[in-house]
C-alpha positions, -999 to 999 in steps of 0.1 A, spaced: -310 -574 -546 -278 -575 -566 -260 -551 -541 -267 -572 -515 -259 -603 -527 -229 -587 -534 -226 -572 -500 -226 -606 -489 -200 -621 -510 -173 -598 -495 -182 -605 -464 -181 -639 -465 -143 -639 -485 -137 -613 -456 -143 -639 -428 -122 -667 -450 -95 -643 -450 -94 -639 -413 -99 -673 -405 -77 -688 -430 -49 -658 -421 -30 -635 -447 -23 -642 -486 15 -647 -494 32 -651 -528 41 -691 -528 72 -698 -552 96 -675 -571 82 -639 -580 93 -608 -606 83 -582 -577 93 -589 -538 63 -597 -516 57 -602 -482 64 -635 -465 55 -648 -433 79 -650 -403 104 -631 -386 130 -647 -407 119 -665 -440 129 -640 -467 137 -637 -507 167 -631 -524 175 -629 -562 181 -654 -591 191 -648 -625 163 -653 -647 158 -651 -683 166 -626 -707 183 -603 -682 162 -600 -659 161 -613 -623 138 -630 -597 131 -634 -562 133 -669 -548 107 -688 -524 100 -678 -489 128 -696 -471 162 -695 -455 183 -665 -463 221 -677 -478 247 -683 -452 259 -646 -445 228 -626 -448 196 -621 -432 162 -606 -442 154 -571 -435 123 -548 -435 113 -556 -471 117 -595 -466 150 -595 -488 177 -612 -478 203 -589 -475 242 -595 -473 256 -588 -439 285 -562 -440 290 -552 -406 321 -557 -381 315 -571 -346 311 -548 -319 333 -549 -289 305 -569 -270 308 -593 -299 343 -596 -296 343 -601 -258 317 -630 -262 343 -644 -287 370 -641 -262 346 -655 -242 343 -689 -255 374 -691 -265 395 -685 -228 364 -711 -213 379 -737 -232 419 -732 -224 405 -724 -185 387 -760 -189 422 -775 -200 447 -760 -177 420 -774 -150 419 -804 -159 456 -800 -161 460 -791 -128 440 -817 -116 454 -847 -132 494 -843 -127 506 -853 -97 525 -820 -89 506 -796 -73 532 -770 -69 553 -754 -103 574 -776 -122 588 -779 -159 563 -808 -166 536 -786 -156 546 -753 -172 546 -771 -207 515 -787 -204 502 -755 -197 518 -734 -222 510 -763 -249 476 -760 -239 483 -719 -249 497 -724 -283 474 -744 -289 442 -721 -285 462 -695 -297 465 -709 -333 430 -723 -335 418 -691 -329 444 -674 -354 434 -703 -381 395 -697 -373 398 -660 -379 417 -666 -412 389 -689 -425 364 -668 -424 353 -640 -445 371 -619 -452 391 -648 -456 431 -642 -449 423 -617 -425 419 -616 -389 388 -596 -389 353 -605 -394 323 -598 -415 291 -602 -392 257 -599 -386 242 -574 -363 227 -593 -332 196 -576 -327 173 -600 -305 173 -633 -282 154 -651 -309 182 -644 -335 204 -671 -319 174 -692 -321 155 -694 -355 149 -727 -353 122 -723 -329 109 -692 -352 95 -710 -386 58 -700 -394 30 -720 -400 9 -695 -428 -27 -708 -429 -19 -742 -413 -10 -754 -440 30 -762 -445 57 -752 -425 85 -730 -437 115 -738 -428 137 -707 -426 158 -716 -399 194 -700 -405 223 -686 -388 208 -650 -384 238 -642 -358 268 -650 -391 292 -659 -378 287 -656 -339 272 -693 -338 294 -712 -365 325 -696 -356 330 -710 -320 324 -749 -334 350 -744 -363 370 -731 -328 367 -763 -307 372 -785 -341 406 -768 -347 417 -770 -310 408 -812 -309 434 -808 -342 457 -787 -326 462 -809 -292 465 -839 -318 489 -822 -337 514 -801 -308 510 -817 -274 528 -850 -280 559 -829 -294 551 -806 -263 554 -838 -239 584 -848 -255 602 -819 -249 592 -818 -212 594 -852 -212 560 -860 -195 552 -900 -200 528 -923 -191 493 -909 -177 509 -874 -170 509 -869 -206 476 -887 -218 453 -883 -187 449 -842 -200 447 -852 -234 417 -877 -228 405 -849 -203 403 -827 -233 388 -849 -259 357 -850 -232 355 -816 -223 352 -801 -260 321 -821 -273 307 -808 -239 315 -773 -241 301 -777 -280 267 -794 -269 263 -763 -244 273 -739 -272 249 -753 -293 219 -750 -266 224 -724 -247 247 -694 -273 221 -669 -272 218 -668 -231 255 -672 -229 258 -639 -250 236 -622 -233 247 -638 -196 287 -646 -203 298 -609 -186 281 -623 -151 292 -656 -158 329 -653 -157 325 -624 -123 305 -655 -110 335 -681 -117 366 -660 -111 348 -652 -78 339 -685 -71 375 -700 -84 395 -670 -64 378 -685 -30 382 -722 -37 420 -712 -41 426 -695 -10 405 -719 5 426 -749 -1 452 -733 17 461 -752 51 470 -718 70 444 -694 70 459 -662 86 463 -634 65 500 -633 72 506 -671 56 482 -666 28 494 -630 15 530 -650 23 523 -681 0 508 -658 -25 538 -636 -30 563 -662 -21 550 -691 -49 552 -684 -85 522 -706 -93 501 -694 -64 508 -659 -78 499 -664 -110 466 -680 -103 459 -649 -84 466 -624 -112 449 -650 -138 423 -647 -113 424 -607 -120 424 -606 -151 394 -627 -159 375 -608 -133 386 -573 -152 381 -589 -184 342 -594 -168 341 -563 -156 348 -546 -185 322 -569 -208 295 -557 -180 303 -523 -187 301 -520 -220 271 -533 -217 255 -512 -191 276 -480 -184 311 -474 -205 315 -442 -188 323 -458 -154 344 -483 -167 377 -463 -153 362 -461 -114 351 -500 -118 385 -516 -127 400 -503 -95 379 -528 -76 398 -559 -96 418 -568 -66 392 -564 -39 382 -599 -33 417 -610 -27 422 -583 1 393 -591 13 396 -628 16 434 -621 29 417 -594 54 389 -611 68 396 -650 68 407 -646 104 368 -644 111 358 -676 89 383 -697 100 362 -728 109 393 -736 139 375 -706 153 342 -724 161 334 -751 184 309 -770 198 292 -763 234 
């Protein structure tokens, strides 16, 4: 009778412990135990007479991340070249959104001084945000980085990842498991607000630009940023994943608006304005370059071993625009 009232204790702690869901160490503890969640983890305090402890379930320090034996451990890697790229990324997206809006707000559409130093202020700018946001960060003084290995989708998204153990409290272990991939590019867009504060009104005196040639860009600017940070903050972890497609998608998109603007759409005038303008010329080989500098982010990414065979198509779409707009001129087509 004992045995099976025994029998009958065990199974009734067994069905508490699957309904109520797994046991977990709540507080600090002498030997590291298990915690719940992809990303809540335990990392060491000093304790007393020399010996150490391990910390709550929670958020791992800035700069580490839990591994396999739910201690958080310091992140000592280097980015990748993907990582770089994705830097690169976000950082050329934000001087492309200001020579835009440059190009869009002066009145002088074709090359000019005024233009050129808006533009190249706009350069130096991003150049030395980038330089100062490097330098900041660890190893601090140096234009290298100490990283975190992205591994998942759900890294760039912890926030959505905090357990529930039990039903009972939520842990909050929401942290920045992709150091310093996320942080990085809004210490990047802080510096560059600085940056146009600080260099474009010396810039506009030089080229003497006054009146709403040299404020429309700046206000231009000081919307654009915020932007491109609220969609950084959203939407990171698809752009990192998505940003190699994105900028084929754009330069694609951008290379045929260009030549589409054009008033004379045979080949011979638009392969003769291209070659004969210095600014249409330029936006043709920017146009290259960002489509290369895709090309080559896809590769990596898929196949690096036909990265040589791929690059070779860079300047397709203009020959091909040049070649067959003769047979998508809309003069062409007319109404019975």
């Amino acid at each position: 009778m004992a045995s099976f009232s025994t029998i009958v204790v065990l199974l009734f702690s067994f069905n508490i412990h699957v309904i109520q869901g797994y046991y977990y160490d709540k507080g600090t503890v002498q030997t590291i135990t298990k915690c719940p969640g992809y990303y809540c983890g335990r990392y060491q305090i000093p304790g007393d007479n020399e010996t150490s402890l391990w910390s709550s379930c929670g958020p791992c320090p800035r700069g580490s991340r839990v591994n396999s034996t739910w201690a958080c451990s310091e992140c000592t890697s280097s980015p990748t070249a993907y990582d770089w790229m994705y830097l690169c990324f976000m950082v050329v997206i934000g001087l492309l959104a200001q020579w835009y809006s440059i190009d869009m707000m002066l009145p002088d559409s074709q090359f000019s001084w005024k233009t050129f130093g808006s533009h190249f202020s706009a350069l130096i700018e991003t150049c030395l945000s980038a330089c100062i946001t490097l330098l900041v960060h660890e190893p601090l003084g140096s234009l290298q980085l100490r990283s975190c290995t992205v591994n998942h989708l759900s890294d760039w998204y912890t926030i959505l990842h905090n357990p529930n153990p039990n039903y009972e409290e939520v842990l909050h272990c929401a942290q920045e498991a992709v150091y310093p991939l996320y942080s990085i590019v809004f210490v990047h867009y802080g510096l560059s607000v600085f940056m146009l504060f600080f260099i474009r009104p010396w810039a506009n005196k030089a080229f003497q630009n006054r009146g709403h040639v040299a404020s429309r860009p700046i206000y231009a600017a000081l919307y654009l940023y915020p932007i491109l940070a609220l969609i950084h903050g959203i939407m990171a972890g698809l752009i990192y994943y998505a940003f190699p497609s994105i900028i084929i998608l754009l330069s694609l998109m951008s290379h045929a608006f260009h030549f589409a603007s054009r008033t004379d759409q045979s080949w011979r005038a638009l392969l003769y304005e291209t070659v004969s303008c210095i600014h249409n010329l330029v936006v043709v080989i920017g146009h290259w370059v960002l489509h290369g500098f895709g090309l080559v982010a896809l590769t990596l990414w898929l196949q690096p071993e036909s990265l040589a065979v791929i690059l070779t198509l860079v300047p397709l779409p203009t020959f091909l625009y040049i070649v067959l707009s003769r047979f998508t001129d809309p003069g062409k087509f007319h109404t019975d």
